[in-house]
mmCIF entry with sequence, helices, sheets and N, C-alpha, C, O atoms, coordinates in Angstrom:
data_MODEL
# 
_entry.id   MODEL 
# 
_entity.id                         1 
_entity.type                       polymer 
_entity.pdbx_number_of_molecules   1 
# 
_entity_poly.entity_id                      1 
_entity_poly.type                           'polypeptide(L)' 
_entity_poly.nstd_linkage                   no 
_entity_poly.nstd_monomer                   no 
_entity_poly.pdbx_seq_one_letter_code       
;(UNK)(UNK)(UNK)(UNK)(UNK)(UNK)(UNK)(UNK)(UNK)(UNK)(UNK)(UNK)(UNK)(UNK)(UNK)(UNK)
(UNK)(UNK)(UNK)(UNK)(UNK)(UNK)(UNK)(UNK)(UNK)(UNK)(UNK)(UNK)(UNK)(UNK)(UNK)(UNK)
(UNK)(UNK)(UNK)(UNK)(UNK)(UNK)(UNK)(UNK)(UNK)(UNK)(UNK)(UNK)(UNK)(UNK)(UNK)(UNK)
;
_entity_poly.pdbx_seq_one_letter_code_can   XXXXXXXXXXXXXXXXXXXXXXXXXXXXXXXXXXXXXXXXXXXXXXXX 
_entity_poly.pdbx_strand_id                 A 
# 
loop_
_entity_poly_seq.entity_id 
_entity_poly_seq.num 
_entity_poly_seq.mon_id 
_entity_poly_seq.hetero 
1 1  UNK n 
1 2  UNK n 
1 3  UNK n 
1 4  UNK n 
1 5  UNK n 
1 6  UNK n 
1 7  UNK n 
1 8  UNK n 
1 9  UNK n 
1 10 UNK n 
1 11 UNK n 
1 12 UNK n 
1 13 UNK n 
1 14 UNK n 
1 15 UNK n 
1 16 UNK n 
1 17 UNK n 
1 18 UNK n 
1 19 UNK n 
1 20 UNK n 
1 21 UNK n 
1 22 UNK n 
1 23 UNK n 
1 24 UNK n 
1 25 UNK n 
1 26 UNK n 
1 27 UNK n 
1 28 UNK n 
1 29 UNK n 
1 30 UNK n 
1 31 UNK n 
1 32 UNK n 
1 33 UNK n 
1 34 UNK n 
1 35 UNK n 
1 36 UNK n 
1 37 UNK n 
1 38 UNK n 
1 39 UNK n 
1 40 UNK n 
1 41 UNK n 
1 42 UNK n 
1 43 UNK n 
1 44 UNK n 
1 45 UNK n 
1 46 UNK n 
1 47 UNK n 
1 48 UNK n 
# 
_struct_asym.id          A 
_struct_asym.entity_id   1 
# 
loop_
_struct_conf.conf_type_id 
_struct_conf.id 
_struct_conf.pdbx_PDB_helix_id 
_struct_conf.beg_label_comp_id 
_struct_conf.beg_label_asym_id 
_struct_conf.beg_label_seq_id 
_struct_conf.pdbx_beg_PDB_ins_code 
_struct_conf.end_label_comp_id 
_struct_conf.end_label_asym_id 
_struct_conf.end_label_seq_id 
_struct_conf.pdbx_end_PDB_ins_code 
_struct_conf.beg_auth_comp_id 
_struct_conf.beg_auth_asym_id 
_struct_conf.beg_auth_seq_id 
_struct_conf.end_auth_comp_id 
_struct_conf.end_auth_asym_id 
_struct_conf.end_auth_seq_id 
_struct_conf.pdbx_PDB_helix_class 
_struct_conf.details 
_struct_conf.pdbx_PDB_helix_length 
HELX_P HELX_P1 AA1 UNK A 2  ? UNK A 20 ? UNK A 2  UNK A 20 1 ? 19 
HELX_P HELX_P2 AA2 UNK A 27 ? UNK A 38 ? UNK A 27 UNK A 38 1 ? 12 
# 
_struct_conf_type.id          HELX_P 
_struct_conf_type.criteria    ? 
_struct_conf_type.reference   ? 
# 
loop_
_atom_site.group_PDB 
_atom_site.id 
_atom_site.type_symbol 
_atom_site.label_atom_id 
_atom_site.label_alt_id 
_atom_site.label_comp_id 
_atom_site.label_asym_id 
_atom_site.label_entity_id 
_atom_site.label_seq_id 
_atom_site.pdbx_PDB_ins_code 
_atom_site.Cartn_x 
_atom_site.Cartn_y 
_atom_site.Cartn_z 
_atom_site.occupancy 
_atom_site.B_iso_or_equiv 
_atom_site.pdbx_formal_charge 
_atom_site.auth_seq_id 
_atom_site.auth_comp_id 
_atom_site.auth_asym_id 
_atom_site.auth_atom_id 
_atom_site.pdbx_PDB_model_num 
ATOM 1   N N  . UNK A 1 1  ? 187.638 334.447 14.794 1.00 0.00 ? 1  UNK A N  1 
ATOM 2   C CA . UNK A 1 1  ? 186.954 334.749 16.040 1.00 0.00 ? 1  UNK A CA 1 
ATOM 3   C C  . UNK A 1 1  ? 186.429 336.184 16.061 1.00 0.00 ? 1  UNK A C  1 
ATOM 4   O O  . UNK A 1 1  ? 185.335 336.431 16.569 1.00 0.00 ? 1  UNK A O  1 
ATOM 5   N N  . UNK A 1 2  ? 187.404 337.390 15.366 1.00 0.00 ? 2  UNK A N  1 
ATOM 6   C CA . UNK A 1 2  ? 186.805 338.439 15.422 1.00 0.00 ? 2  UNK A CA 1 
ATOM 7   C C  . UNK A 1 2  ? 185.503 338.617 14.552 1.00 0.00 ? 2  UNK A C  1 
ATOM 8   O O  . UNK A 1 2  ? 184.692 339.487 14.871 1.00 0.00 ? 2  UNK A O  1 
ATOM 9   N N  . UNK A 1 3  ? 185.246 337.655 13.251 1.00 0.00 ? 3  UNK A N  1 
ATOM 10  C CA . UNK A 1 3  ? 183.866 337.848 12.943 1.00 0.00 ? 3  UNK A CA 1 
ATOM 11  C C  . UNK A 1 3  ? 182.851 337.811 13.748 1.00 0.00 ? 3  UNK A C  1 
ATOM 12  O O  . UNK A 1 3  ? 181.889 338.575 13.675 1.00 0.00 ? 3  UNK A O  1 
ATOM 13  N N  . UNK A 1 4  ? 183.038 336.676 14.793 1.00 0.00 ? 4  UNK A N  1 
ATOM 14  C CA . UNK A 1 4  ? 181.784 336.980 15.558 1.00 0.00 ? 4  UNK A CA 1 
ATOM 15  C C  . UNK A 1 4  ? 181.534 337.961 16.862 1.00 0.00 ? 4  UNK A C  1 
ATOM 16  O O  . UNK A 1 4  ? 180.542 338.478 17.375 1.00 0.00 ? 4  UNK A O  1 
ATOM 17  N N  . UNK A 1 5  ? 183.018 337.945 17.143 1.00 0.00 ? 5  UNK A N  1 
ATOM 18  C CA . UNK A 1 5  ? 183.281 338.884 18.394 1.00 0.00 ? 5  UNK A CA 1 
ATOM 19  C C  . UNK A 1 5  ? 182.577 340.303 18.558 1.00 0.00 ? 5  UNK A C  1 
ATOM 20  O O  . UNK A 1 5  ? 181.979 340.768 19.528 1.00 0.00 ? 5  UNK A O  1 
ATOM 21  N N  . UNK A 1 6  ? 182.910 340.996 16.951 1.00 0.00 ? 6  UNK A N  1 
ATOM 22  C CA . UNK A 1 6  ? 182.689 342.494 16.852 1.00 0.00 ? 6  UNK A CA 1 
ATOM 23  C C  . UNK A 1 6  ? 181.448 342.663 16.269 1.00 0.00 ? 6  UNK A C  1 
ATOM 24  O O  . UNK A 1 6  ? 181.096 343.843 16.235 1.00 0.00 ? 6  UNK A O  1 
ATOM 25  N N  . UNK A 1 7  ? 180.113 341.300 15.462 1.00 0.00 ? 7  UNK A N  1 
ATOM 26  C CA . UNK A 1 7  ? 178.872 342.084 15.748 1.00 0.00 ? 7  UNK A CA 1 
ATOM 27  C C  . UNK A 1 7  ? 178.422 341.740 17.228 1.00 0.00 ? 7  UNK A C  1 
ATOM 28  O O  . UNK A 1 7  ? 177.800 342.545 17.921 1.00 0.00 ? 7  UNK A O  1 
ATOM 29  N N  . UNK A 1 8  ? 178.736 340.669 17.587 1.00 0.00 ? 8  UNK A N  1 
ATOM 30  C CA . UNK A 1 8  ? 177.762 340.066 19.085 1.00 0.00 ? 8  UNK A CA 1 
ATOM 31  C C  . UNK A 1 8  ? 178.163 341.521 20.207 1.00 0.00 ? 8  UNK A C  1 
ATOM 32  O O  . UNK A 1 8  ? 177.452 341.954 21.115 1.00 0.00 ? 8  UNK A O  1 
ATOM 33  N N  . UNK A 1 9  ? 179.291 341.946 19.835 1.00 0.00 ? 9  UNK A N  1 
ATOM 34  C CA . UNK A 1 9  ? 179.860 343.466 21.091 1.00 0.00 ? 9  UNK A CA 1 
ATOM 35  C C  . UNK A 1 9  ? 178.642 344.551 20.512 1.00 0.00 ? 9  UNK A C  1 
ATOM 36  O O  . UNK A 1 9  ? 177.771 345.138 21.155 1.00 0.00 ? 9  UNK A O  1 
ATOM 37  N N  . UNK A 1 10 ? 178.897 344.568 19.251 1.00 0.00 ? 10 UNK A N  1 
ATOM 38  C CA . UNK A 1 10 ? 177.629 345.763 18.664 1.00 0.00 ? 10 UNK A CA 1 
ATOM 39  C C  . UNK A 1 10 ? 175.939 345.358 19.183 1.00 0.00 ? 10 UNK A C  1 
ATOM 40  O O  . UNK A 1 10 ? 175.041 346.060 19.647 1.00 0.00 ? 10 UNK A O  1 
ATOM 41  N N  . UNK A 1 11 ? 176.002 344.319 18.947 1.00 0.00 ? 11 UNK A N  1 
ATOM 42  C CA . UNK A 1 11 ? 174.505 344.258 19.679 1.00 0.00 ? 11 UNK A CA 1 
ATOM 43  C C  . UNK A 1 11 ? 174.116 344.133 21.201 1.00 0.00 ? 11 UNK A C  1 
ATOM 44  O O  . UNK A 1 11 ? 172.990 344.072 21.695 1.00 0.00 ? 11 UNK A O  1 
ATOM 45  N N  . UNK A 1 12 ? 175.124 344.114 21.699 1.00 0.00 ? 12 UNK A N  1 
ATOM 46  C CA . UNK A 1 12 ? 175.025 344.122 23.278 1.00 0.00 ? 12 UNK A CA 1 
ATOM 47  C C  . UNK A 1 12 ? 175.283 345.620 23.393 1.00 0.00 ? 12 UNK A C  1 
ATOM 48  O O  . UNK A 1 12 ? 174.644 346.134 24.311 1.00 0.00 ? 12 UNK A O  1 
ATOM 49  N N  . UNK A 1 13 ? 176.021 346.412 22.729 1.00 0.00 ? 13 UNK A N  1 
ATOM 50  C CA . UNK A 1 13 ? 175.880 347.556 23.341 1.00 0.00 ? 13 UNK A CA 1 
ATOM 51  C C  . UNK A 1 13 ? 174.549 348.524 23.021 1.00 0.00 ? 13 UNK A C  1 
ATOM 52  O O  . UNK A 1 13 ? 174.156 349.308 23.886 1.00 0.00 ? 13 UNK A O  1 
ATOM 53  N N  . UNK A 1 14 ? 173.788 348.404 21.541 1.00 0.00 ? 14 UNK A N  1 
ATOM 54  C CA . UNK A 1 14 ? 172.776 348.615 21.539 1.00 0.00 ? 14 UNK A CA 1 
ATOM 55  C C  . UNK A 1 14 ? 171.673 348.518 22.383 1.00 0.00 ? 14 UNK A C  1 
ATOM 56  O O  . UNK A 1 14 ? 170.804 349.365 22.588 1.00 0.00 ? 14 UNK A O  1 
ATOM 57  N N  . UNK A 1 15 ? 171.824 347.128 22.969 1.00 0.00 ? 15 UNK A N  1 
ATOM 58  C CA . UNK A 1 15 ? 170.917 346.342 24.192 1.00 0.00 ? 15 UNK A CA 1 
ATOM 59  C C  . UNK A 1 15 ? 171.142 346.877 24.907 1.00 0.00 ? 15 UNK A C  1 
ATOM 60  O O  . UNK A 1 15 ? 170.213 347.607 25.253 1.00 0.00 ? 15 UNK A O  1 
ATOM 61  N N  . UNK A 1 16 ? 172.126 346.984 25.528 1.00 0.00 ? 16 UNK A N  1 
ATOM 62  C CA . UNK A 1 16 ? 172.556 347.861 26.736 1.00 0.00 ? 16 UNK A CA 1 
ATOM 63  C C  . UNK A 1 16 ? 172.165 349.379 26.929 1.00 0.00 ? 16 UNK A C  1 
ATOM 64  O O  . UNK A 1 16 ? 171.586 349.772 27.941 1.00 0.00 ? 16 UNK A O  1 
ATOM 65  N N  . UNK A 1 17 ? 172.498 350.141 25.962 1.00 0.00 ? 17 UNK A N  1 
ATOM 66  C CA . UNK A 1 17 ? 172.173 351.233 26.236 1.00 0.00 ? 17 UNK A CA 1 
ATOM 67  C C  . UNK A 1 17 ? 170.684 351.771 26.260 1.00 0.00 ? 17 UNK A C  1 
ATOM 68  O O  . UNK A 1 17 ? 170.173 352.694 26.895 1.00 0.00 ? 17 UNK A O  1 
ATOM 69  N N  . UNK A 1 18 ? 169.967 350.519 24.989 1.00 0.00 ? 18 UNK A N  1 
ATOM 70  C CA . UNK A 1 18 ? 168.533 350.753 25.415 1.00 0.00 ? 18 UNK A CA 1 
ATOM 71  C C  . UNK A 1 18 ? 168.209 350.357 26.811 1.00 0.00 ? 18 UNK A C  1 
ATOM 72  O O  . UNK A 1 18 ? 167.541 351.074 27.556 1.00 0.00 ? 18 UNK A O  1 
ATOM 73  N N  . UNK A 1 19 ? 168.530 349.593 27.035 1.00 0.00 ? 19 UNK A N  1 
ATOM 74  C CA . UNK A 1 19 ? 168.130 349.233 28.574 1.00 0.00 ? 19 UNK A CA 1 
ATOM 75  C C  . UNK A 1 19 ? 168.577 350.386 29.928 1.00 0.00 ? 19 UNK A C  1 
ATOM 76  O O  . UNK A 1 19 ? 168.026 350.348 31.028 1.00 0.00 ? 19 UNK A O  1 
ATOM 77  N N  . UNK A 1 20 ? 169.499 351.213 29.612 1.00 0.00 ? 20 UNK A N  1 
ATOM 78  C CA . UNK A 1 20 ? 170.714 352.348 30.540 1.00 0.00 ? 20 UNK A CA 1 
ATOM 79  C C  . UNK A 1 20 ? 168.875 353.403 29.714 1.00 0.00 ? 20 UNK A C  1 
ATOM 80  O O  . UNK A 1 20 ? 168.092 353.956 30.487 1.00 0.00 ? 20 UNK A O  1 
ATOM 81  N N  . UNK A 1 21 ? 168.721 353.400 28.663 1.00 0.00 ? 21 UNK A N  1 
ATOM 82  C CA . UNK A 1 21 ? 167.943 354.961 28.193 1.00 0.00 ? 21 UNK A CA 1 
ATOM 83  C C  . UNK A 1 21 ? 166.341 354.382 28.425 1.00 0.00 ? 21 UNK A C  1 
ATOM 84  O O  . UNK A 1 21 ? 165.593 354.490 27.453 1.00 0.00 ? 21 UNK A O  1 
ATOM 85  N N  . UNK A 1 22 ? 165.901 353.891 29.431 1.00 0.00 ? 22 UNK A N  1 
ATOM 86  C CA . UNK A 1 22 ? 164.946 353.232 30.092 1.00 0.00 ? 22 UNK A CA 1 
ATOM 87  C C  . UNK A 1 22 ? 164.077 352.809 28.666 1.00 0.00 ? 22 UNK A C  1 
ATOM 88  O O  . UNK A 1 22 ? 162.913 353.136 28.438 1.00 0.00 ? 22 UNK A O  1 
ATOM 89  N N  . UNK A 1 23 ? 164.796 352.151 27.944 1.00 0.00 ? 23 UNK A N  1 
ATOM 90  C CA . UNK A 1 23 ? 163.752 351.883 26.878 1.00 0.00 ? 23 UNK A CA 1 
ATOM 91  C C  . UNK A 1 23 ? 162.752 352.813 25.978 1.00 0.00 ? 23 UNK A C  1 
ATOM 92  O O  . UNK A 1 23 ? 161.589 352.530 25.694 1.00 0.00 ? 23 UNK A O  1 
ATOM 93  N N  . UNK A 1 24 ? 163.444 353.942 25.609 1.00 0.00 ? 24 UNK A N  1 
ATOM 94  C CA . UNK A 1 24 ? 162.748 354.588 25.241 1.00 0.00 ? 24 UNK A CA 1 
ATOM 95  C C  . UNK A 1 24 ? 162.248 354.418 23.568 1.00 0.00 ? 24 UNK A C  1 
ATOM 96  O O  . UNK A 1 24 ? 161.573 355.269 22.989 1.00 0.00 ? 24 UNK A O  1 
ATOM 97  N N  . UNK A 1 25 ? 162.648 353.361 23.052 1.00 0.00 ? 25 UNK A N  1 
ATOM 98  C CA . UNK A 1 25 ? 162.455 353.118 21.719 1.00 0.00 ? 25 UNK A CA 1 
ATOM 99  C C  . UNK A 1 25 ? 161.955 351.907 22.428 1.00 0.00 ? 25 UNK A C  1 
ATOM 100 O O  . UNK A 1 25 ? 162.126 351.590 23.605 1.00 0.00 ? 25 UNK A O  1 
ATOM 101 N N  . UNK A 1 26 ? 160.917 350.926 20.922 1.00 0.00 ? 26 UNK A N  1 
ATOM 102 C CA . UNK A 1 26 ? 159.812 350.030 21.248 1.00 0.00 ? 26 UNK A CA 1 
ATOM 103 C C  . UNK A 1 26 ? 160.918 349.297 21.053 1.00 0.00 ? 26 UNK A C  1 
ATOM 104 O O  . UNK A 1 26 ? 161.975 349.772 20.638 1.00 0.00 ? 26 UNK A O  1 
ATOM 105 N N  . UNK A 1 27 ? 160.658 347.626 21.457 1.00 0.00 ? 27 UNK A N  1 
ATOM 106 C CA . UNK A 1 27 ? 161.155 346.679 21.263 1.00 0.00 ? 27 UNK A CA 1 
ATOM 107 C C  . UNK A 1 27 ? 161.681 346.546 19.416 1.00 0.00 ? 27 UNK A C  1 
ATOM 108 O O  . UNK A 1 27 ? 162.779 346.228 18.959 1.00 0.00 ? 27 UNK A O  1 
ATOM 109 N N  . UNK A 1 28 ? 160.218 346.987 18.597 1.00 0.00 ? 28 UNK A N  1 
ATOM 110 C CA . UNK A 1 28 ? 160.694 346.564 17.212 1.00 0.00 ? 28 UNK A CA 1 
ATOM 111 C C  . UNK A 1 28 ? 161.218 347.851 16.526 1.00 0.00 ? 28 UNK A C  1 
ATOM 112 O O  . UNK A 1 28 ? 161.330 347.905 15.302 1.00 0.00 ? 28 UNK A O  1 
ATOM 113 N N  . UNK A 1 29 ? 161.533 348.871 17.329 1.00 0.00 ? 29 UNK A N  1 
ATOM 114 C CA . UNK A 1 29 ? 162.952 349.930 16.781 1.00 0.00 ? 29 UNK A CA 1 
ATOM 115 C C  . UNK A 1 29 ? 164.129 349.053 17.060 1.00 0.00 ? 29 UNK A C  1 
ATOM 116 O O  . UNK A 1 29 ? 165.033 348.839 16.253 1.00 0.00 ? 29 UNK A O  1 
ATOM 117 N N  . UNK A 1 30 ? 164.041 348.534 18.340 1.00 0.00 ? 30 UNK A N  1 
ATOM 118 C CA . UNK A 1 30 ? 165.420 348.072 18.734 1.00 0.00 ? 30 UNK A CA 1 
ATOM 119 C C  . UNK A 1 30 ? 165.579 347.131 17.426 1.00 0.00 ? 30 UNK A C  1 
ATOM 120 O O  . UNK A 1 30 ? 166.155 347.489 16.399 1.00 0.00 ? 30 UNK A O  1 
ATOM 121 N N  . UNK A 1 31 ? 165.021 345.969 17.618 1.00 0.00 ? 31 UNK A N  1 
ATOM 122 C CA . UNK A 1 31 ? 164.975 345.113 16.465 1.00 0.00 ? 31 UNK A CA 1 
ATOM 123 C C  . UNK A 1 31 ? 165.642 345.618 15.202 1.00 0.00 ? 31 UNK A C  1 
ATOM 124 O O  . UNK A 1 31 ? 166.750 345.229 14.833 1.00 0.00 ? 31 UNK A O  1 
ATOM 125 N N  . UNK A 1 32 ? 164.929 346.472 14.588 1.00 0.00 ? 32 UNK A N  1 
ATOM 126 C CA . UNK A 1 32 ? 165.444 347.300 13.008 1.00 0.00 ? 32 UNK A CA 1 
ATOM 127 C C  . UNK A 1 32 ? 166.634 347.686 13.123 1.00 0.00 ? 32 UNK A C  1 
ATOM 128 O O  . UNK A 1 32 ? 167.314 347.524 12.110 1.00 0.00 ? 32 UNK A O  1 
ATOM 129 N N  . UNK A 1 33 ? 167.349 348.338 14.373 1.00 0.00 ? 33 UNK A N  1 
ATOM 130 C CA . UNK A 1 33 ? 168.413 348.733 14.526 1.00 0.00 ? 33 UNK A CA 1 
ATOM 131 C C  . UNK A 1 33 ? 169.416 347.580 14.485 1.00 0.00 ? 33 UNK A C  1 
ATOM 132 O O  . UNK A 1 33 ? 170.478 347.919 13.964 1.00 0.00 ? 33 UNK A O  1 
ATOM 133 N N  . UNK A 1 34 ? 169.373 346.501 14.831 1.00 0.00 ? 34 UNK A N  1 
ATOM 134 C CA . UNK A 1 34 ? 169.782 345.638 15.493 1.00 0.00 ? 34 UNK A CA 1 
ATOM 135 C C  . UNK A 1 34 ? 169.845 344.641 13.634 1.00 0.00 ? 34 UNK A C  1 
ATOM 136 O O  . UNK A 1 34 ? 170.828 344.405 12.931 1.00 0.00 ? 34 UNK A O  1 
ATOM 137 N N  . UNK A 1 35 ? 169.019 344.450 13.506 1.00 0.00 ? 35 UNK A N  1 
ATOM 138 C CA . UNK A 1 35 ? 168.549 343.690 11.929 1.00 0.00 ? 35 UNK A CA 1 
ATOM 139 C C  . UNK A 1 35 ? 169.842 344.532 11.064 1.00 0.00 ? 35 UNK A C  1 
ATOM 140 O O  . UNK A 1 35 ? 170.881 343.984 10.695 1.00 0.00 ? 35 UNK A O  1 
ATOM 141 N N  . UNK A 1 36 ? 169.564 345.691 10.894 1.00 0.00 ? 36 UNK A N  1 
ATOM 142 C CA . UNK A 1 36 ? 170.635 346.844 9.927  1.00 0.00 ? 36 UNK A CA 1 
ATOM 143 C C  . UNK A 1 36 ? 171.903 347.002 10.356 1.00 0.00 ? 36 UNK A C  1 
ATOM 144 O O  . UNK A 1 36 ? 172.766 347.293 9.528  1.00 0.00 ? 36 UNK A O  1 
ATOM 145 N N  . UNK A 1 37 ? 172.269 346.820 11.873 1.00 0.00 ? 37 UNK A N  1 
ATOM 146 C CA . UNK A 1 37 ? 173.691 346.195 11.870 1.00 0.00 ? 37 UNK A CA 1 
ATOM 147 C C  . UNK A 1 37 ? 174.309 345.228 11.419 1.00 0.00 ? 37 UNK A C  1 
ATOM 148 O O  . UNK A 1 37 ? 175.445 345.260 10.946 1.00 0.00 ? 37 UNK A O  1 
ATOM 149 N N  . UNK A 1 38 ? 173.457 344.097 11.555 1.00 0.00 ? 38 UNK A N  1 
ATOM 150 C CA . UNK A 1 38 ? 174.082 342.621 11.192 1.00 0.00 ? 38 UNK A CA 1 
ATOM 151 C C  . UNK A 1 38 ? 173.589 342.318 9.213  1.00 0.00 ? 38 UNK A C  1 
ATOM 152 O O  . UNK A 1 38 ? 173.864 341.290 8.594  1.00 0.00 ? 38 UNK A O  1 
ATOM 153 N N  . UNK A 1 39 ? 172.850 343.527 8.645  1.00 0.00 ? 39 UNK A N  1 
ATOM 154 C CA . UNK A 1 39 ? 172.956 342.956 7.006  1.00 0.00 ? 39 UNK A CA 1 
ATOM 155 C C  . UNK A 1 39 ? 173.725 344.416 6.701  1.00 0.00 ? 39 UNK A C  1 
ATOM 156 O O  . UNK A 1 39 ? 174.618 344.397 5.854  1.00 0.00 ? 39 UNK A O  1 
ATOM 157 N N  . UNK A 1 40 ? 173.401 345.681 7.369  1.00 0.00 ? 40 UNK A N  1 
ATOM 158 C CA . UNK A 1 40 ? 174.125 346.555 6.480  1.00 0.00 ? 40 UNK A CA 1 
ATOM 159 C C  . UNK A 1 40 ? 175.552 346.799 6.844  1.00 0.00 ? 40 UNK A C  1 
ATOM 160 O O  . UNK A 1 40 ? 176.360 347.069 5.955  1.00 0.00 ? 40 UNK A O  1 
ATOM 161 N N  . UNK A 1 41 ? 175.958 346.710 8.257  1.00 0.00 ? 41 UNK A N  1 
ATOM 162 C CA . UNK A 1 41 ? 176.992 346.809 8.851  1.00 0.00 ? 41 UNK A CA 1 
ATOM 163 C C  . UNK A 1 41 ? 177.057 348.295 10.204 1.00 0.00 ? 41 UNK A C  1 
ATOM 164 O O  . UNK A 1 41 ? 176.138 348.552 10.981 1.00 0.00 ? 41 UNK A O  1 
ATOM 165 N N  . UNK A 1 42 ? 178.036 348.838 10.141 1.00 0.00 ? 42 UNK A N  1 
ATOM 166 C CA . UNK A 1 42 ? 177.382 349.774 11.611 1.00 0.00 ? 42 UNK A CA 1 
ATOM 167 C C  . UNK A 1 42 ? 177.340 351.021 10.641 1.00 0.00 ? 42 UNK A C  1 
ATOM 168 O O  . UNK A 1 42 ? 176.268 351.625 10.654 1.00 0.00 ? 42 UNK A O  1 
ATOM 169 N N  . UNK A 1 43 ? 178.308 351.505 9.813  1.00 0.00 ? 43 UNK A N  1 
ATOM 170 C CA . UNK A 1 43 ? 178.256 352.344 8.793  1.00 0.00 ? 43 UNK A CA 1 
ATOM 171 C C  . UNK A 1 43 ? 176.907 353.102 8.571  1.00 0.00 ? 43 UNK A C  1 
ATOM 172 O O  . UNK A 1 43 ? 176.582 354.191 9.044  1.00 0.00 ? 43 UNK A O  1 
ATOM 173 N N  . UNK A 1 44 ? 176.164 352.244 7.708  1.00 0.00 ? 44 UNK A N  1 
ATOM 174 C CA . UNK A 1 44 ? 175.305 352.343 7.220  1.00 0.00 ? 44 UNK A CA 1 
ATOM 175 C C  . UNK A 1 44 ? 174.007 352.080 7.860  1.00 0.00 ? 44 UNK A C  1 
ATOM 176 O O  . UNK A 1 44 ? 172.977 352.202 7.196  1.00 0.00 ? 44 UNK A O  1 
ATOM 177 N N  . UNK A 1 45 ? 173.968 351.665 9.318  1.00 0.00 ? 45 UNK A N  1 
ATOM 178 C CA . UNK A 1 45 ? 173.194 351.732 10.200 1.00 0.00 ? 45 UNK A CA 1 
ATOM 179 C C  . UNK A 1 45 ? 173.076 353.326 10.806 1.00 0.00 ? 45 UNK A C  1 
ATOM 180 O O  . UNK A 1 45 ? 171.925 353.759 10.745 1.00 0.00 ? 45 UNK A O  1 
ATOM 181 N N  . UNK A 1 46 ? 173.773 353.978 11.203 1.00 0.00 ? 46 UNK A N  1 
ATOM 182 C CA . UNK A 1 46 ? 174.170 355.582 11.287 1.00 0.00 ? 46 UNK A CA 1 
ATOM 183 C C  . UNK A 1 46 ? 174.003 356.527 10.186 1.00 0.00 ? 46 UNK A C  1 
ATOM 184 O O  . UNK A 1 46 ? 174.255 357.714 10.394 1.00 0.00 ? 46 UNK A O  1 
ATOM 185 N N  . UNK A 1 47 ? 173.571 356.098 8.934  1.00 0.00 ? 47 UNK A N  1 
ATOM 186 C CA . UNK A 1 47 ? 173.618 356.862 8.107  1.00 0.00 ? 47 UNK A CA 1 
ATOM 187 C C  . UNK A 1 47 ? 174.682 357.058 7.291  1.00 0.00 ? 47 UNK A C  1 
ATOM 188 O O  . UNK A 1 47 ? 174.567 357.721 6.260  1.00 0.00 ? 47 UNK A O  1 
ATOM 189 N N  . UNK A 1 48 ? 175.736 356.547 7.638  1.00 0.00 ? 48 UNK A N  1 
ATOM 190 C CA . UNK A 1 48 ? 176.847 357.287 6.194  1.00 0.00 ? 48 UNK A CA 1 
ATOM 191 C C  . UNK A 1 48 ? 177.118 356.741 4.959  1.00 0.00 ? 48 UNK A C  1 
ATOM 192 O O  . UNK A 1 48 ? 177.841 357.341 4.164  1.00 0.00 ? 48 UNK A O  1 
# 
């Protein structure tokens, strides 16, 4: 259950906060961000 639990939480909070930071990135930043969580992991979405 936690496989799906802990990306579906990561992408809602992405969603979320774009939505809280009035959208200030386009829909297809969000996207890329969102794409590079779920193949690279959150790690490597941040840079490290």
């Amino acid at each position: 259950m936690n496989v799906i639990l802990g990306p579906t939480s990561a992408h809602l909070g992405v969603i979320q906060q774009w939505l809280d930071s009035d959208m200030k990135q386009t829909p297809y930043e969000i996207s890329l961000i969102l794409f590079n969580l779920t193949v690279q992991g959150p790690r490597s979405s941040i840079g490290l």
